[in-house]
N, C-alpha and C positions, 0 to 999 in steps of 0.2 A: 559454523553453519553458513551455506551460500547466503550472498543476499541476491533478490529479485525487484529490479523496479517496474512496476503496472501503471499503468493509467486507465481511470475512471473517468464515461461521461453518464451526466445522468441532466433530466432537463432544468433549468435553470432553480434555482429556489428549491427542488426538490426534498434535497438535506438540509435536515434544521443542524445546530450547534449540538444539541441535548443527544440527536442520531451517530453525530460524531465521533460523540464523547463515549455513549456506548457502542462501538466499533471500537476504539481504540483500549477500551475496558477489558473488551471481550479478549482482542488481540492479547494484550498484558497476560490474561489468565488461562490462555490456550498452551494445549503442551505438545504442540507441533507448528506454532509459527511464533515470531517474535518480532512485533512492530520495532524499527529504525527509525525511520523519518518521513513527514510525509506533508505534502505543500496542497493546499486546499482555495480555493476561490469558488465558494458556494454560491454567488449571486448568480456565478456562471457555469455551474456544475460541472466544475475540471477539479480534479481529484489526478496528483501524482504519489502515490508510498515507493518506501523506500522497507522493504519487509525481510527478515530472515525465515527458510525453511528449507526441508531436507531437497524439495525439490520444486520444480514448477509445478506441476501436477499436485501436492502438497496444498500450496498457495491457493491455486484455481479452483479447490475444491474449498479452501475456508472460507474465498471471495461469496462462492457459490450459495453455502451455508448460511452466511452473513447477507444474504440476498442482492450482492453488491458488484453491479455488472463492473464487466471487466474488460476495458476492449485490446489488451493486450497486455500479458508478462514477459519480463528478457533476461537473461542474468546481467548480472552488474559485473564489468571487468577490471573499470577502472573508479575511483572515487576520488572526486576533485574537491576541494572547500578553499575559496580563496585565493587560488591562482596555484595553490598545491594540489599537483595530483599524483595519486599513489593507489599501487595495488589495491583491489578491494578483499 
């Protein structure tokens, strides 16, 4: 399945830890997306995922459902960790 990386802002403090946790619960147990990776700084409301789904449109609609604004999805081309970078 593609992946998609998004970025979230939302105001500072917004998201607790416990809101997190069920996002990523939810994610797990959904049978049209599949959480990947995802880098979080809640004091500052920056949220980046790293998510798998059939498609953008897919995605934006489970951000949607999850009430979890979105200010942009892209496909992922390339995946880098550590100075390796390789097809995604």
């Amino acid at each position: 399945m593609p992946k998609f990386m998004s970025s979230h802002t939302m105001p500072a403090g917004a998201l607790q830890r416990e809101q997190v946790n069920q996002l990523a619960q939810a994610a797990q147990n959904d049978p049209t997306v599949r959480p990947y990776r995802s880098f979080l700084n809640l004091s500052e409301g920056k949220i980046f995922c790293i998510m798998e789904a059939p498609d953008q449109q897919a995605l934006a609609a489970w951000f949607q459902k999850m009430k979890m604004p979105c200010d942009y999805i892209t496909p992922v081309e390339l995946e880098g960790e550590r100075g390796v970078v390789k097809e995604a």
